[in-house]
C-alpha positions as CSV (number, residue, x, y, z in Angstrom):
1,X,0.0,0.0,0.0
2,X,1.2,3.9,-1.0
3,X,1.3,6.4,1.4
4,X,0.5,9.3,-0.5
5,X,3.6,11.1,0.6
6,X,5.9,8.4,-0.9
7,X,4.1,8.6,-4.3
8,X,5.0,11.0,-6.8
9,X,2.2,12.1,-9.0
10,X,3.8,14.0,-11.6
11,X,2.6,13.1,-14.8
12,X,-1.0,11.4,-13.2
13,X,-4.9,12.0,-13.4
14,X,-5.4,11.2,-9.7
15,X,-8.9,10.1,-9.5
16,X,-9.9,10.9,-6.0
17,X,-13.0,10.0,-4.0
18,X,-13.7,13.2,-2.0
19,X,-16.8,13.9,0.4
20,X,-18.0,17.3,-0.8
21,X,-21.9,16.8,0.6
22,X,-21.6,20.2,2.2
23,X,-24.9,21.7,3.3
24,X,-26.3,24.7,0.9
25,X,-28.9,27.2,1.2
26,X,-31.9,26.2,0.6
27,X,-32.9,29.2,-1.3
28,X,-29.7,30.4,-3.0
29,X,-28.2,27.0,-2.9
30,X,-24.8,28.3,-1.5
31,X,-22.3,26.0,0.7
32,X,-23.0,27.2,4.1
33,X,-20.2,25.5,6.1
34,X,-16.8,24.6,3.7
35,X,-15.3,22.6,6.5
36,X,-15.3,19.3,4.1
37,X,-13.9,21.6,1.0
38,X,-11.0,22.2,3.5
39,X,-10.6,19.3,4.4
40,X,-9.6,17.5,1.0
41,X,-7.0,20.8,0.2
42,X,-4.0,19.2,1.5
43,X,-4.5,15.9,-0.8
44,X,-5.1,18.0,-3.2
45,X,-2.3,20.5,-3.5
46,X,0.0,17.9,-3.0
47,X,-1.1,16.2,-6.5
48,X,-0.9,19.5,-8.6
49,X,2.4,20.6,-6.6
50,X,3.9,17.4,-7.7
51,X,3.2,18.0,-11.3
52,X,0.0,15.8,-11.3
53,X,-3.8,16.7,-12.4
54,X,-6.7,16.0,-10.7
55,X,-10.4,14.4,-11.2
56,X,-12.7,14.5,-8.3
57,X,-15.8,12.5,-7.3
58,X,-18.1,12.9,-4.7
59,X,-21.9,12.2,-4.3
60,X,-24.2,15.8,-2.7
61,X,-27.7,14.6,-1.0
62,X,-29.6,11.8,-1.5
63,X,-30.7,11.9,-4.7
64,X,-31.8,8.2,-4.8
65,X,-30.1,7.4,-8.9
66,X,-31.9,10.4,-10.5
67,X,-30.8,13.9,-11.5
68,X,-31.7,16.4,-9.6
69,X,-31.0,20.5,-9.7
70,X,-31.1,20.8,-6.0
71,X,-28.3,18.3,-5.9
72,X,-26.3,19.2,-8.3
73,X,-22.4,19.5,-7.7
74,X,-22.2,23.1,-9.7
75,X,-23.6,24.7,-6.6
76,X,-20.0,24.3,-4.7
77,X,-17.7,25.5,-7.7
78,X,-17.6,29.2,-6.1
79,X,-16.7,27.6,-2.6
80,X,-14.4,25.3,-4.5
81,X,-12.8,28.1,-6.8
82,X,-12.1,30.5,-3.4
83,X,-10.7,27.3,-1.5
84,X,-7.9,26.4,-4.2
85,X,-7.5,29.7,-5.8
86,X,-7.5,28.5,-8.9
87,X,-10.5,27.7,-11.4
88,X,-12.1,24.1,-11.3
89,X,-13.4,22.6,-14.7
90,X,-17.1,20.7,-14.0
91,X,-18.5,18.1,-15.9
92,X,-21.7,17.8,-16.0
93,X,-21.8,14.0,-15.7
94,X,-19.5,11.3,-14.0
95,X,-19.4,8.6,-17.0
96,X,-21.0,9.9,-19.7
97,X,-18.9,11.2,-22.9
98,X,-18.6,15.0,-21.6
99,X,-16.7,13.6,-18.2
100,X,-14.6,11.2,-20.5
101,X,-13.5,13.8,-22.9
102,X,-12.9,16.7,-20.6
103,X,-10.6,13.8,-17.8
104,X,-8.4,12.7,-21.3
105,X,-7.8,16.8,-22.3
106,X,-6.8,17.7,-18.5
107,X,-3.5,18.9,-18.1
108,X,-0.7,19.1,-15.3
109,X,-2.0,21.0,-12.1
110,X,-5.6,21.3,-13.5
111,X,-8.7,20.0,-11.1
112,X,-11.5,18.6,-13.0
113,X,-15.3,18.1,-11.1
114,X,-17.6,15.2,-11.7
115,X,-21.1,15.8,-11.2
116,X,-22.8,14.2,-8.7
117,X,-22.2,9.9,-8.7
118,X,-25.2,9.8,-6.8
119,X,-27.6,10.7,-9.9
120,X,-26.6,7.2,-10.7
121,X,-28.9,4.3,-9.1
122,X,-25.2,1.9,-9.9
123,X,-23.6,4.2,-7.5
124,X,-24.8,2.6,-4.3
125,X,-26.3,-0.4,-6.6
126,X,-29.6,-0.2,-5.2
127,X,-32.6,1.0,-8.1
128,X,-34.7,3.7,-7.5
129,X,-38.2,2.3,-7.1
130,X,-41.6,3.2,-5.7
131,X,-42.6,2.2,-2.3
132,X,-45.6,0.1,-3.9
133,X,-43.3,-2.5,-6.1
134,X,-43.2,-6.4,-5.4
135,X,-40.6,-7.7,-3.9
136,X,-40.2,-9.5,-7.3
137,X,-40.1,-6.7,-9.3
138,X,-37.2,-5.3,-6.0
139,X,-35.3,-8.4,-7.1
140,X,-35.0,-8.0,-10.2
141,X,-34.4,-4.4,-10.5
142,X,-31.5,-4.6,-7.7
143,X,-29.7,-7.8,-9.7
144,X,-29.9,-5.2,-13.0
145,X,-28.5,-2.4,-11.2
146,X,-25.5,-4.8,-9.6
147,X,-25.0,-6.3,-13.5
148,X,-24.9,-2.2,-14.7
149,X,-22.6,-1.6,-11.9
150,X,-19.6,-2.9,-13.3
151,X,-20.0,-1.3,-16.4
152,X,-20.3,1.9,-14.5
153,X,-17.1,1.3,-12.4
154,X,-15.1,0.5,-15.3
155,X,-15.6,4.0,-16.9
156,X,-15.6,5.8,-13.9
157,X,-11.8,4.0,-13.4
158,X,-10.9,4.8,-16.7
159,X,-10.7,8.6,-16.8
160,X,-7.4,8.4,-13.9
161,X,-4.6,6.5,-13.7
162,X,-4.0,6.0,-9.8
163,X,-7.1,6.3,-7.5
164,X,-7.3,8.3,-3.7
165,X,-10.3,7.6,-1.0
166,X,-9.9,10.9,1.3
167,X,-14.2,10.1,2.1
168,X,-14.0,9.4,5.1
169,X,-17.8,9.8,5.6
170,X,-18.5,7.3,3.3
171,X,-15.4,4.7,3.8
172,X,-18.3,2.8,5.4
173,X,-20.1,2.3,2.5
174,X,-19.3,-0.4,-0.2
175,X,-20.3,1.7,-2.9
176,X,-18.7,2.3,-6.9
177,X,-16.9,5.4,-6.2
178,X,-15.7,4.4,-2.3
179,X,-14.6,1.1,-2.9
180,X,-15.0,-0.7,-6.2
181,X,-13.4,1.5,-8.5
182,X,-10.2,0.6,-6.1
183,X,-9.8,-2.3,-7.4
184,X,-8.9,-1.4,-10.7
185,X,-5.7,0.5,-9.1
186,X,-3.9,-2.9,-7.5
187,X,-0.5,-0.6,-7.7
188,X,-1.5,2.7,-7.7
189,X,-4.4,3.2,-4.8
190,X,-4.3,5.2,-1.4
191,X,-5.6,7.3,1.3
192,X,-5.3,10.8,1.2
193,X,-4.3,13.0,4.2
194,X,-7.8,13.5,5.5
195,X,-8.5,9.5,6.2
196,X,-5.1,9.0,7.1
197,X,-5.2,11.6,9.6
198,X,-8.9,10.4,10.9
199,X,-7.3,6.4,11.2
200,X,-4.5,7.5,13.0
201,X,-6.5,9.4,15.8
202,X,-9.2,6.6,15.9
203,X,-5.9,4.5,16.6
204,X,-5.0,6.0,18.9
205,X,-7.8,6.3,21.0
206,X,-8.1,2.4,20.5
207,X,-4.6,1.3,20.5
208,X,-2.8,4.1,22.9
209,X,-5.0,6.4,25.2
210,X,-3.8,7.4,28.4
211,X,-5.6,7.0,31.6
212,X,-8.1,7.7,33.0
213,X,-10.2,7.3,29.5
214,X,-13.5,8.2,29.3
215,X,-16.2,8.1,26.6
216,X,-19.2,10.2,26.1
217,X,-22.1,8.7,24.4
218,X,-25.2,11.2,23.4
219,X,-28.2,10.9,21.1
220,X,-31.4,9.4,20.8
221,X,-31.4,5.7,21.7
222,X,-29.0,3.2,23.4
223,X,-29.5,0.6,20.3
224,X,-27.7,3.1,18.0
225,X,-24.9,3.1,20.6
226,X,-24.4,-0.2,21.7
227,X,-21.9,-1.7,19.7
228,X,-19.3,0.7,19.8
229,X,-20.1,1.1,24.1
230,X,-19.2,-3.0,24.4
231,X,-16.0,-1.9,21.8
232,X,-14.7,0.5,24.5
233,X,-15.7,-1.0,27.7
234,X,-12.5,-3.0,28.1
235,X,-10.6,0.3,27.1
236,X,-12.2,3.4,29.0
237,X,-12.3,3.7,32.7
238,X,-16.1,6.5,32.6
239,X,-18.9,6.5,30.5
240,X,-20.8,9.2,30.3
241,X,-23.9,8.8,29.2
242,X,-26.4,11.8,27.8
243,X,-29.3,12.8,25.4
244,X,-32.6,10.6,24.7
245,X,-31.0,7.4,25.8
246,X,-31.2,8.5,28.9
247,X,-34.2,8.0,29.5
248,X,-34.0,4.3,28.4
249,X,-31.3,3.7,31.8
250,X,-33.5,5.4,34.0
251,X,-36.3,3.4,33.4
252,X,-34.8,0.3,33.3
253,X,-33.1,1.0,37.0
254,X,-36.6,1.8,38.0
255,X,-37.3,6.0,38.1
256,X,-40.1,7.9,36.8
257,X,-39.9,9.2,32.9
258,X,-42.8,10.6,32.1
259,X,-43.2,11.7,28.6
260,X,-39.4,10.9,27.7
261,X,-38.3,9.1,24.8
262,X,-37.8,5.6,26.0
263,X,-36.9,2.2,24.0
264,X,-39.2,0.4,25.7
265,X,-37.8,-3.0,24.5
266,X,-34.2,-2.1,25.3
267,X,-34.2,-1.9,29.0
268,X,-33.2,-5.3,29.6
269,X,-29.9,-4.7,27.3
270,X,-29.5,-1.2,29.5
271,X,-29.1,-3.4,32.3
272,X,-26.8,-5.6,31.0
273,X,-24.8,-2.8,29.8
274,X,-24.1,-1.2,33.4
275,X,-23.3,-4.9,34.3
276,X,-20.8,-5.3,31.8
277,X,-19.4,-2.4,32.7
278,X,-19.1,-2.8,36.3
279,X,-17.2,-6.0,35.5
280,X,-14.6,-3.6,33.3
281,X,-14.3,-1.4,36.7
282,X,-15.6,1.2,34.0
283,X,-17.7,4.1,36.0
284,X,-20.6,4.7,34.5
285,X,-22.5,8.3,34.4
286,X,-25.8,9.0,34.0
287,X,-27.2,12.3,34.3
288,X,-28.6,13.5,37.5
289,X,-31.1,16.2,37.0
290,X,-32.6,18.1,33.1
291,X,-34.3,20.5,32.2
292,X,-37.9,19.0,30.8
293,X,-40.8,20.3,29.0
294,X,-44.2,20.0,28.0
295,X,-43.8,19.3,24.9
296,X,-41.5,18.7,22.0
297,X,-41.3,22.2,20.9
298,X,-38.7,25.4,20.7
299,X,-41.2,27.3,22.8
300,X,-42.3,25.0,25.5
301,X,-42.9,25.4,28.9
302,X,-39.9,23.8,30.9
303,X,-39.0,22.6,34.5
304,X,-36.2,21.0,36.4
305,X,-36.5,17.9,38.1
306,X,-34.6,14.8,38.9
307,X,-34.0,12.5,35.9
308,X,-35.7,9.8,38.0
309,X,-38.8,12.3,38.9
310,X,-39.9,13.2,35.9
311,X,-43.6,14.3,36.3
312,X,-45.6,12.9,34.3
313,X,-46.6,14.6,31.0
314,X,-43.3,16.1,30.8
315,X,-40.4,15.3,28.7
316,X,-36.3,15.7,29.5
317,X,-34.8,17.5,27.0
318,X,-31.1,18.7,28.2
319,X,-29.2,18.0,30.7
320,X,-29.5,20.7,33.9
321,X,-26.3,22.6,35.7
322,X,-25.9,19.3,38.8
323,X,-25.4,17.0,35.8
324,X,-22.6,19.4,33.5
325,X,-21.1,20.2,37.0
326,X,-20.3,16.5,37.6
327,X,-20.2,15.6,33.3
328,X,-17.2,18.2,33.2
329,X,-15.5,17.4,36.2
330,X,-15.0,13.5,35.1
331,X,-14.1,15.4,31.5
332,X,-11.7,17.6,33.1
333,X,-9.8,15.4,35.0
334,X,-9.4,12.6,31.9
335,X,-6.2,11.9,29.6
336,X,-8.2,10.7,26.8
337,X,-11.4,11.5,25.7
338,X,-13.7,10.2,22.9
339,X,-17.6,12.0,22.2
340,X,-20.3,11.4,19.9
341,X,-23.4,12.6,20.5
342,X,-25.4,15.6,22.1
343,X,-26.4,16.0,25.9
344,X,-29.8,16.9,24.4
345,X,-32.2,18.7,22.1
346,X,-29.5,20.5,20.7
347,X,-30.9,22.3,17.6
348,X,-33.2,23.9,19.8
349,X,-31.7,26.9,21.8
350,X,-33.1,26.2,24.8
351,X,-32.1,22.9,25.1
352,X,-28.4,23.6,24.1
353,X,-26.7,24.2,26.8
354,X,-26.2,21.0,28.0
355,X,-24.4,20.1,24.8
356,X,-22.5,23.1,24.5
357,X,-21.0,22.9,28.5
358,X,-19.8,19.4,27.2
359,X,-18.0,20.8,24.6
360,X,-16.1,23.3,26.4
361,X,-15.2,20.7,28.7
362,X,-13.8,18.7,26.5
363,X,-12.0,21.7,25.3
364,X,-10.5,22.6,28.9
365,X,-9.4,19.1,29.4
366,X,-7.8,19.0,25.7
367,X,-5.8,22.4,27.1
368,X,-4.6,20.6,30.2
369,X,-2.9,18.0,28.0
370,X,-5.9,15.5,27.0
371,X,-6.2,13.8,23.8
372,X,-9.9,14.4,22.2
373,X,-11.5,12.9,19.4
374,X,-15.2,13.9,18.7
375,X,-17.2,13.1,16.0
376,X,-21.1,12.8,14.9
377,X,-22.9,15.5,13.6
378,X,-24.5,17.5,16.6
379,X,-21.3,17.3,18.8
380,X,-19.1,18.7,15.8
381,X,-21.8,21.5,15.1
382,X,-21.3,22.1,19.1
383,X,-17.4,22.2,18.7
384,X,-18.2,24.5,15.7
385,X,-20.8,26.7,17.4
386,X,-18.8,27.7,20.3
387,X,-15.8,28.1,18.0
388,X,-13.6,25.1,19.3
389,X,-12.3,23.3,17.1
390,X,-8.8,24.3,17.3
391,X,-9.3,23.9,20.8
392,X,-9.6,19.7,20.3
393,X,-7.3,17.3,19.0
394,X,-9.1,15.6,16.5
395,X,-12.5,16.7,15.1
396,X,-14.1,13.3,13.0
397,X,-15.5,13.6,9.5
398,X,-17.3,11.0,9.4
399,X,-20.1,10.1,12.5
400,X,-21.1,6.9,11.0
401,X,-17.6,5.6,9.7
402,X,-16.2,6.8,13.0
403,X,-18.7,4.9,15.1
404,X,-18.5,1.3,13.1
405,X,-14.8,1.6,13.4
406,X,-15.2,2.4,16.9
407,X,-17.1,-1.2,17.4
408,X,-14.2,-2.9,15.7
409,X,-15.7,-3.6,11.9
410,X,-14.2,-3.3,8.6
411,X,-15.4,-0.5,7.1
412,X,-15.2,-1.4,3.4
413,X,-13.2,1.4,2.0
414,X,-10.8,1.2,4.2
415,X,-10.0,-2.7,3.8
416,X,-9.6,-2.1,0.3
417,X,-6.5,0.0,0.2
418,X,-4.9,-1.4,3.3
419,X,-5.3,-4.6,1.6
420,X,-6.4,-7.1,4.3
């Protein structure tokens, strides 16, 4: 396997699998945040400073194997031009004649972008049907897409002549443009200096942290979670636990809910999870007291009560100040520290604080000498929000690549380049 700094590119179309789904405006359809863009600049530069050219692909949205205007890829040229300072070419397809012509004219130190691979059902070889068709007619149409796959692999390999994944978000997924189109590159395939960066800290949260460990877990439900919690048990010495699941633990130990989301046929594996962990001496932390509310709305009433009184009616939707007073303490105090997931409703303002404290601990504790690594969408937008990032070690791409490699799988395009 190449490490992309010991391969010269001079001379090379370097087909490279970026992940460029950047949110837009919904009315002037302009890229909001660039952090992705920025991301993928230092695999790039490197190619054109080596005397190389460059052919990206990336999928926007979910457009399901159809075109659509909304998702179309011309909407980040601007935010691609101002990033490289330099023009990028678009085509205004991935395999069709236009992309094939303009990737054979492209010269040394030019950047070529392929529309969206996504407006192609052999992209994630799955056919865009209705809801209503027979699982027949499913079967069928899925074996036709798989048998149109490799056609569309083959021409997507053929406009480079040495392939990069820096996707992290996507290294996950088995699809033509993360994985397949690898293969086709036996000699000539690598990571680029995003996903090497992202494996190494993963690595060393899994293979080298420092004592005491801990690991925050947020979101919705424990069965999201519990894979990669069993992954670290044997690893981290506190978990703390946040957000909806919550709510799951407490009413498996017993306490009062009320209106609070609950997996109702989880509590028996919430149980078992606190036992496991007691037998890996791992402390675990569950929050104390929240703010709740009457209902699921920016402009609810709210209270404060203990997380195992909530009255009934009510809902908790953010953790209250007891629970980020003892949260950040634990935080403060820890060597290595790994987050995903918010404390609580965190798109709504009044139920961000919790999140947001967590964040800044995890920031203090990074400035005392901690290693962090925090990934998933709402934690990163907290980290972003309260202008952190530079205040973390490591801030993930990719939330669910980052959490199946947290519970020990291979994530596909990763085993591809690494070989084994």
């Amino acid at each position: 396997m190449y490490k992309i700094d010991n391969y010269n590119f001079s001379g090379k179309k370097a087909l490279i699998r970026v992940d460029f789904n950047v949110p837009l405006d919904k009315k002037t359809l302009e890229v909001t945040d660039e952090t992705r863009i920025k991301g993928a600049l230092l695999t790039i530069n490197k190619i054109i400073k080596d005397g190389g050219s460059v052919i990206l692909m990336t999928h926007l949205g979910r457009p399901g194997g159809t075109k659509q205007e909304k998702y179309s890829l011309k909407h980040i040229i601007s935010a691609l031009n101002k990033n490289l300072g330099k023009e990028v070419k678009f085509a205004d397809d991935c395999v069709g004649q236009t992309a094939i012509d303009q990737a054979a004219s492209l010269k040394s130190g030019e950047i070529l972008l392929l529309e969206n691979v996504r407006f192609y059902e052999e992209e994630e070889g799955k056919p865009a049907l209705p809801e209503t068709a027979s699982d027949e007619e499913k079967k069928a149409a899925k074996a036709a897409v798989k048998e149109r796959q490799k056609d569309f692999v083959k021409k997507l390999a053929s406009l480079g002549n040495c392939y990069v994944n820096d996707a992290f978000g996507t290294a996950h997924r088995a699809h033509a443009s993360t994985t397949l189109v690898a293969d086709y590159f036996p000699n000539d395939r690598m990571f680029g200096y995003l996903i090497e960066s992202e494996l190494q800290a993963m690595d060393k949260v899994l293979h080298g942290g420092s004592k005491p460990f801990t690991a925050i877990m947020g979101g919705a439900k424990v069965s999201d979670k519990i894979m990669v919690i069993e992954n670290l048990l044997p690893l981290i010495d506190n978990l703390i636990i946040g957000g909806g699941m919550t709510y799951t633990f407490i009413k498996a130990q017993g306490g009062n809910i009320g209106n609070s989301l609950c997996e109702a046929d989880k509590l028996d594996l919430a149980l078992s999870l606190l036992e496991k962990a007691k037998q890996n001496n791992v402390k675990v932390y569950l929050p104390v007291d929240a703010i709740n509310a009457d209902k699921f709305d920016a402009e609810s009433n709210t209270n404060i009560t203990k997380t195992n009184e909530t009255p009934d009616g009510w809902m908790g939707l953010d953790i209250a100040e007891e629970t980020i007073k003892i949260f950040s303490q634990v935080i403060e105090n820890s060597k290595t520290i790994i987050w995903n997931g918010p404390m609580g409703v965190f798109e709504m303002a009044k139920f961000a604080n919790g999140t947001s404290s967590i964040a800044k601990a995890v920031a203090n504790a990074t400035s005392k000498g901690a290693f962090s690594l925090v990934g998933g969408g709402d934690s990163v937008s907290a980290v972003n929000k309260n202008k952190l990032a530079d205040k973390i070690s490591y801030v993930s791409t990719g939330g669910g690549a980052m959490l199946e490699y947290m519970e020990g799988k291979e994530l596909p395009g990763i085993k591809i380049i690494r070989g084994k």
